[in-house]
C-alpha positions in Angstrom: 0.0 0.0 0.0 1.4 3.6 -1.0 1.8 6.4 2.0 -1.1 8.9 2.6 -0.6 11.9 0.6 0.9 9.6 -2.4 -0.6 10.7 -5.6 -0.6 6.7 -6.6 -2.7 6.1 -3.2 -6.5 5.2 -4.7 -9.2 6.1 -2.7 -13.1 4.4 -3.7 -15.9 6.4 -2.3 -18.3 4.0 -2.4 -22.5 4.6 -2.9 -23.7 1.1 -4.9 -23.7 -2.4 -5.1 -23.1 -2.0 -9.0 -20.9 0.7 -8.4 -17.6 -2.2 -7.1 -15.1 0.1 -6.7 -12.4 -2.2 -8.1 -13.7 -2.5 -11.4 -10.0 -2.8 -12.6 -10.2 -6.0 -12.0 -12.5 -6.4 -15.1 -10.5 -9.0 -17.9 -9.8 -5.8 -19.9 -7.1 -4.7 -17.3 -5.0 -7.7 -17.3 -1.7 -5.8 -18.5 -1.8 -3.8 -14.9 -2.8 -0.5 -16.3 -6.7 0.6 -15.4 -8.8 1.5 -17.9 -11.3 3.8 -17.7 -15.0 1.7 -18.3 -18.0 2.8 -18.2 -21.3 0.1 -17.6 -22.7 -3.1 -15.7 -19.9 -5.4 -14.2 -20.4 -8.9 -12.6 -18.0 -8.9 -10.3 -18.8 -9.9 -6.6 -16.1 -8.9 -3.8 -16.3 -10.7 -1.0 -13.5 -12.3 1.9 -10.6 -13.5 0.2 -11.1 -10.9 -3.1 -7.6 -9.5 -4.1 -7.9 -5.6 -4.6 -5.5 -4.4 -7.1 -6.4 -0.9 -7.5 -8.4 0.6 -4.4 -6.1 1.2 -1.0 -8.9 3.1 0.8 -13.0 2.8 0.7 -14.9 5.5 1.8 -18.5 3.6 2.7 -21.4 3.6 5.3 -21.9 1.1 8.1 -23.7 -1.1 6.2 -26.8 -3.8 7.3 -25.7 -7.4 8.8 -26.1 -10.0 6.0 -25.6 -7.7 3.4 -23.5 -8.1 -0.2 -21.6 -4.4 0.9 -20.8 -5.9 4.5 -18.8 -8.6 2.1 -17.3 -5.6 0.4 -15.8 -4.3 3.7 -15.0 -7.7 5.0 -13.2 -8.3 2.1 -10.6 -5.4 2.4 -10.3 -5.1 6.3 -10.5 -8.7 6.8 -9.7 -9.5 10.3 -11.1 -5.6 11.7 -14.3 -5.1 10.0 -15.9 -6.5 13.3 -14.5 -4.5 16.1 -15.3 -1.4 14.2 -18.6 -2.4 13.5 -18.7 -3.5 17.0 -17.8 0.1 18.0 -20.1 2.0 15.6 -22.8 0.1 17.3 -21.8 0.8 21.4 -21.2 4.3 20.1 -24.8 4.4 18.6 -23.7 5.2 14.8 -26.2 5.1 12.2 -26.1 2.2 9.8 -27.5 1.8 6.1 -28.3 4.7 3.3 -28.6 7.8 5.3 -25.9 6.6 8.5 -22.5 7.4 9.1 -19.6 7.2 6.8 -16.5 4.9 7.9 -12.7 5.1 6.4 -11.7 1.2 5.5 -7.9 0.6 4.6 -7.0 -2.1 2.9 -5.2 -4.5 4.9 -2.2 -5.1 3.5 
């Protein structure tokens, strides 16, 4: 992972289920380089996904049992919990309209 401030550093905010942030994992961007794309994708992050592009998601606190708590569990695997733990003792709002949570990758 690149150091804050490092213009390679690539931060995903993140508002849809269609919207994966790390589209460049799409066939087309097998030679390393992204490539921008515009459209539907298939792809389905979950636990054990290898991001290539995205270092940082910018997200909600997102519903139990839900394909965007994959999302998050996939790139903080390991810490998702105790922060959702956390955001719920601390009484943060959840879903659409709740609070926003930073999510490194872990490396």
């Amino acid at each position: 992972m690149t150091e804050a401030g490092d213009p390679d550093r690539l931060v995903a905010p993140q508002d849809r289920a269609e919207d994966a942030p790390d589209r460049a994992l799409r066939p087309e961007t097998l030679d390393d380089v992204p490539h921008p794309f515009r459209g539907a994708t298939e792809l389905f992050v979950k636990p054990g996904h290898r991001f290539r592009w995205v270092d940082v998601l910018i997200t909600n606190f997102h519903l139990p049992r839900s394909s965007l708590l994959l999302l998050v569990a996939a790139l903080a695997p390991g810490r998702w919990r105790k922060a959702y733990e956390e955001a719920v003792a601390a009484g943060y709002r959840f879903y659409s309209y709740g609070d926003a949570n930073w999510i490194e990758r872990t490396s």
